[in-house]
N, C-alpha and C positions, 0 to 999 in steps of 0.2 A: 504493500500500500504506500501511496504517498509520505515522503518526510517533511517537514514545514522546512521553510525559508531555503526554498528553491532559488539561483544563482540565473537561470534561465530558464522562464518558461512557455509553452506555445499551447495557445488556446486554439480548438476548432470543434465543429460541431461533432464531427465523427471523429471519437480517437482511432489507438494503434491497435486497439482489440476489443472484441467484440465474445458477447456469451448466449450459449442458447442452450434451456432446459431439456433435459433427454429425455424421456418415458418414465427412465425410474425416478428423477429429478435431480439429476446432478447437471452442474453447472459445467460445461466444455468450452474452452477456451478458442477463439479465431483471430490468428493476427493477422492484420491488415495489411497490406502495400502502399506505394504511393511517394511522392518527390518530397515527403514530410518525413514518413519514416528513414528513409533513405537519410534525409537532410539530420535528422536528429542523432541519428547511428555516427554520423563523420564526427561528434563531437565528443563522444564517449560518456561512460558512465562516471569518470570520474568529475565532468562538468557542476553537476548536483544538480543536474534537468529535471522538470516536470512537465507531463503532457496533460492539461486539463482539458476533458471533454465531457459531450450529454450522454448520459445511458438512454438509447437509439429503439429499446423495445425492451418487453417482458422480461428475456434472460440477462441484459444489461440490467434492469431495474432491481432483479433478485441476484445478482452479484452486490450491488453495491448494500441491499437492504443485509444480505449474510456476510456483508466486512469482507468479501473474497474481490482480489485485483493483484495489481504487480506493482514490484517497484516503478515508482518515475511517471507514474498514472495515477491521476484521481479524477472519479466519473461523478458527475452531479445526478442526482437524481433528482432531474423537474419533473412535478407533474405533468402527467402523460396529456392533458389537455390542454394544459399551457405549453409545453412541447408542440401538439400539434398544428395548435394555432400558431405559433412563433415559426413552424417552420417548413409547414404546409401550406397555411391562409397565406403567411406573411412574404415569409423567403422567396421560395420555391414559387408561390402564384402570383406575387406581386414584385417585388424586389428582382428576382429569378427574368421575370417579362417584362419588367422596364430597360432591364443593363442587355437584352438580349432582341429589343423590339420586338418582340413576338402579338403585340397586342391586335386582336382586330377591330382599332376604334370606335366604328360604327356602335360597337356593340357593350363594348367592355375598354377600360376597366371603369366601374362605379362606384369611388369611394363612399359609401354609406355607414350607417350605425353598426351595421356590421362588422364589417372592414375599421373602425375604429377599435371594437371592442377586440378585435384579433392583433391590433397594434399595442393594447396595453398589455399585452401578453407576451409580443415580441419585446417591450421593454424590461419584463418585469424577466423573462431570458436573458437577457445581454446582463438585467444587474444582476442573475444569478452570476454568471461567470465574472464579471466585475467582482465581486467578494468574495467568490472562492479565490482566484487569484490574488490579491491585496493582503488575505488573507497567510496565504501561502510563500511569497516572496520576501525573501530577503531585504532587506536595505538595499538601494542604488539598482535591484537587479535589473534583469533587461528581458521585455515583456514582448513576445511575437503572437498577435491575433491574429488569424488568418478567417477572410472571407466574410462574402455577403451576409451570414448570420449572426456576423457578428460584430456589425459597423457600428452600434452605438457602442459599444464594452468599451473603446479606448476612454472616452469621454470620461463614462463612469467610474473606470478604474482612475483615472488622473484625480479626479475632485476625493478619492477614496487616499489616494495612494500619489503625492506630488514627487516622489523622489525617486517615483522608478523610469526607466528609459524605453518608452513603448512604443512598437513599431503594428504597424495594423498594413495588408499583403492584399492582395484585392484577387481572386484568379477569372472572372469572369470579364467583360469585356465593360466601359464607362460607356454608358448612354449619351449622347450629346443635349444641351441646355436642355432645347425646344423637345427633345423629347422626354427627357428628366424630370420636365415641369409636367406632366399627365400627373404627376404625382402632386397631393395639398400642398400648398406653401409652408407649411409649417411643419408638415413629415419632411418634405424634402431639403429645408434647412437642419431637421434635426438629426438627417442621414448624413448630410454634411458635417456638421457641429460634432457629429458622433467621431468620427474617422479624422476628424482634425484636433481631436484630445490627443490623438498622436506627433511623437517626437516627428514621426517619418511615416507618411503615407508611401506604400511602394505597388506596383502594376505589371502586370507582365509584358506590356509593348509601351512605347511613347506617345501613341497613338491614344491609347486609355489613360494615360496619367494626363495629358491634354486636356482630352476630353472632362476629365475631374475637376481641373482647374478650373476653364470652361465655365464649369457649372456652379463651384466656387463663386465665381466672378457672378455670376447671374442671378443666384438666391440670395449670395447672402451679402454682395456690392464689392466693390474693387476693393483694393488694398487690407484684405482680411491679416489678420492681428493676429494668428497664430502660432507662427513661425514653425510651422510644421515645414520639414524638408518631403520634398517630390521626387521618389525615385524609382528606377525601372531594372528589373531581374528577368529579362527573358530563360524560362525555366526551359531544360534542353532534356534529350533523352539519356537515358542510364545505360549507356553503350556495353559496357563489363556485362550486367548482368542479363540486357537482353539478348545477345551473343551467345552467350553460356547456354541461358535458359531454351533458347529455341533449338539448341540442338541435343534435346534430354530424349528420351525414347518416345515416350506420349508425342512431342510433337514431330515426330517421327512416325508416328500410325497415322494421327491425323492427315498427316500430307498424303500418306498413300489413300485413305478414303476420300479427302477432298477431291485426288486427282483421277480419281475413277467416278467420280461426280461430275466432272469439268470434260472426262473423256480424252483420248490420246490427240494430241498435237494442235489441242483450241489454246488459246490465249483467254488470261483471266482476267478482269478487270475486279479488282477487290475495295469491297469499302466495311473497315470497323467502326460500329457505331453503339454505343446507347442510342435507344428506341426515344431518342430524345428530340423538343420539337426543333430544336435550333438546329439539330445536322440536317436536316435536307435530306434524309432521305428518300420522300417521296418523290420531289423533282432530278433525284439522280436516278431513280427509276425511270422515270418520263422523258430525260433525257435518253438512256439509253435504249428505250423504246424507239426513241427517237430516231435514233442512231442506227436501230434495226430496218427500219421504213427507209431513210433517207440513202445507206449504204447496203443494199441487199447482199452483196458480198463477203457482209462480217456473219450472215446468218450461217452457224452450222457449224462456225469458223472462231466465236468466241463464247463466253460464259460471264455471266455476271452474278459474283460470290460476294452476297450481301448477308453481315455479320451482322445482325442489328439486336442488341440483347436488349431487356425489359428496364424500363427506367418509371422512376416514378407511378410505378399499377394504382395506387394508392388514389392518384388524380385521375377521375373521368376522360379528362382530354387529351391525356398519355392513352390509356386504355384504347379511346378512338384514334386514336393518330395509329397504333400499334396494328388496328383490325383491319388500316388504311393502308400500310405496308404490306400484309400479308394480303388483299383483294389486288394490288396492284401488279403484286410478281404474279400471281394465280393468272389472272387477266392477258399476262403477256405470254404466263408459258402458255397457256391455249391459242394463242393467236398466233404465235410462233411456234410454238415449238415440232420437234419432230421426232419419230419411234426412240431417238437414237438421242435428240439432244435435248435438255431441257435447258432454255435462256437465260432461266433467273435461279439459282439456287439459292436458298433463303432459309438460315438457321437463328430463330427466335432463342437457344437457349443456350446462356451465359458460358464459355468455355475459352480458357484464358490461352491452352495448348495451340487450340482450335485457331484462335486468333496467329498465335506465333507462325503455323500452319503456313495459315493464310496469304501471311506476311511476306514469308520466304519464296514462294511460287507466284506472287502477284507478278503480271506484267504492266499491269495501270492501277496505281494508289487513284480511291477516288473520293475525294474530302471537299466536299461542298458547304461545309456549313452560312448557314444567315447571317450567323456571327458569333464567333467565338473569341472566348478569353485569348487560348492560344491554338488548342489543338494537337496533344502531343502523339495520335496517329500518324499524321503528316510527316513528324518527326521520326517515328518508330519505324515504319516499313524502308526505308531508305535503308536505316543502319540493318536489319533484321536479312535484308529481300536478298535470295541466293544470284540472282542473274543481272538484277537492279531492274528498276522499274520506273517509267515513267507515269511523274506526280501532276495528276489534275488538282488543282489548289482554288480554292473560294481567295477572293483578296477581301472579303471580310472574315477569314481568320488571322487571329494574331500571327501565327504561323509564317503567315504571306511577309509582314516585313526582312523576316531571316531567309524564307527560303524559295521567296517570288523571281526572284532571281533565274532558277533552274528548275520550275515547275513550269506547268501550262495553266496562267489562271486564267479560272472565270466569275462573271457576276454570276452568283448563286440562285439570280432570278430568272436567267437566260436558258429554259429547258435546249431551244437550239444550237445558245452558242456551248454548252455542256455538249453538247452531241457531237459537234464539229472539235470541237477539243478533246472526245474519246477517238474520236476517227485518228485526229494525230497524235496522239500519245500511242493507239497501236500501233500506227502508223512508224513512230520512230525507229530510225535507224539502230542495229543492235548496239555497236561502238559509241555512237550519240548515248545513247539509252546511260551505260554502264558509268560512260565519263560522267554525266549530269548525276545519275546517284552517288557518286563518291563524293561532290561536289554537297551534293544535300545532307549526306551524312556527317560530311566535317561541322557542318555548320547547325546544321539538328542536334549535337552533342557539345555543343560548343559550353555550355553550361548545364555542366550533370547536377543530378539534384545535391547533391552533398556541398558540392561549392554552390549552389544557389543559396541553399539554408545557410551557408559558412558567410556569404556575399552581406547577405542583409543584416546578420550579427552585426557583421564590421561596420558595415556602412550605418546603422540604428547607433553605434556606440560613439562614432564617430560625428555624427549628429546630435547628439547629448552633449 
């Protein structure tokens, strides 16, 4: 279990592990992944780190009610309906669709009394985490909150706790003013207000830290008084361990069933996604429909191996988006397809192997999102892919500023310029192909997670 007066510590909504009840009721432990864990690992145990997060469900809630946890972790246990409001109603539905424009105005979103009483909720979250932390840190230590759930905590924790060095990490993409302001005048100052109790607001492209300022500038009037520093971590992939891991035996079977999936001598075009609304999956379907119609010569001749796992079930709109994925490949393997070949192959359930799989034998990455924070698929199949593979790129993901360069991008709205941009990506030369991936891989790894989390230490301390 946690020890007090932690040296360094990083708050986020999902910790490093996770617990779920078995039949007879004992408590099983699951550690997480991720550019956090990774980043926390480079600094060792001897640091005197803590990871404070929310217990996420049932067997999280009955870990922390039986005293059962690890060193360098302490799980709050909020009420499970101020939880869901904070990070369902709030995050996730609102906060989640602002930074990611996803809203369809006509219609939504309606701040109401509703929506208000889900926001004291979100508050009354950030000040749990606010005082666990305060509570828990050292004198002078130095405080990393990370993300959208938890923009107001820097705020709270500073009015709690003036002597510690707190750094607040954004991974999602900044909305611009005019679309920020959807949101009340007075939430959307106090989203600001929140993130600027921090020593150092930081973003994963320049493009988002802008855009933050931006909005700074427009809610709450020029020349804001905070002296919070503005700084950018383009977070890169973990080259060592994806390497390693994609050539374990499991992702070794996978390839051989994918590729008697895909069929002898077709070309893949691969895209890994959460079933989430911002990747575009649906219009990289319709693109590549597209691309079936338009170039009748790829028919019989390619496959399209869409990875799209389950995000969010929890939300209606997920669930429909999800059923909308699955009618569109159905739709196209009928209309194309043939005894021998099916056009869309489409695996709804979660397999991290499967992905490595994927990775490796791709001949077209294909990452369209509306917009993202950064997008570290983008990043991953380059370093992973056995032949190299040319990268169709959204220029609204973060991603595009590192590695726009030596992809093919497109606007993510363009189902035909997507289609003309798969035609040349298979299209490309094999030598072309190979040099362009080694070129995206230098620069995809260019900041592993460990020197990311090590980056923003320095540069938060150094800001203090």
């Amino acid at each position: 279990m946690a020890s007090t007066q932690a040296q360094i510590l990083v708050a986020s909504n999902r910790g490093p592990v996770s617990y779920a009840l078995d039949e007879t009721g004992t408590l099983k432990a699951k550690r997480g992944g991720g550019g956090l864990v990774s980043g926390l690992s480079a600094i060792g145990p001897e640091a005197g780190a803590l990871w404070v997060c929310s217990a996420l469900g049932d067997g999280d809630r009955e870990a922390v009610r039986r005293g059962v946890g690890e060193e360098g972790v302490r799980m709050l246990d909020i009420l499970a309906d101020v939880h869901e409001d904070a990070y369902n109603g709030i995050a996730n539905s609102v906060l989640w669709f602002v930074s990611h424009m996803l809203y369809q105005t006509p219609l939504e979103p309606a701040f109401d009394a509703e929506f208000r009483r889900q926001w004291a909720s979100f508050e009354t979250y950030n000040r749990a985490f606010a005082e666990a932390l305060a509570e828990e840190a050292a004198h002078g230590a130095t405080v990393l909150v990370q993300d959208y759930h938890l923009t107001l905590a820097p705020r709270m924790l500073r009015e709690l706790r003036p002597d510690l060095r707190i750094g607040h990490f954004s991974h999602t993409p900044w909305a611009p003013p005019e679309y920020f302001r959807l949101l009340p005048d007075d939430i959307a100052a106090q989203l600001l207000g929140g993130i600027l109790g921090a020593d150092r607001a930081a973003f994963l492209t320049q493009r988002w830290a802008d855009a933050f300022t931006d909005c700074c500038h427009a809610v709450l009037g020029p020349g804001i008084p905070s002296g919070t520093r503005i700084g950018v971590h383009g977070l890169g992939a973990d080259a060592d361990f994806l390497r390693k891991r994609s050539h374990e035996a499991d992702v070794d079977e996978r390839m051989v069933s994918l590729r008697e999936q895909i069929g002898e001598g077709r070309k893949a075009i691969v895209r890994v996604d959460r079933t989430e609304l911002s990747k575009n999956i649906v219009r990289g379907l319709l693109a590549y429909r597209q691309l079936l119609e338009d170039q009748p010569s790829w028919r019989e001749r390619v496959v399209h191996v869409a990875l799209a796992y389950p995000s969010r079930q929890d939300l209606a709109v997920y669930r429909d988006y999800m059923t909308e994925v699955q009618r569109l490949a159905d739709e196209i393997n009928s209309q194309y397809g043939t005894p021998g070949w099916t056009p869309v192959v489409l695996h709804l359930k979660d397999d991290f192997a499967r992905s490595l799989a994927a990775y490796r034998l791709a001949d077209v990455a294909l990452v369209n999102p509306i917009r993202d924070g950064m997008n570290l698929v983008a990043k991953e199949m380059p370093v992973v892919s056995d032949a190299g593979c040319a990268l169709v790129l959204s220029r609204e993901a973060g991603a595009y500023e590192e590695l726009g360069e030596d992809a093919i991008v497109v606007n993510p709205y363009d189902v035909s310029g997507t289609a003309r941009a798969l035609h040349e990506a298979l299209s490309m030369p094999l030598d072309e192909r190979a040099q362009r991936t080694k070129r995206l891989a230098a620069a995809a790894t260019a900041l592993p997670p460990a020197q990311w989390f090590l980056d923003q230490l320095d540069a938060l301390r150094a800001a203090s």
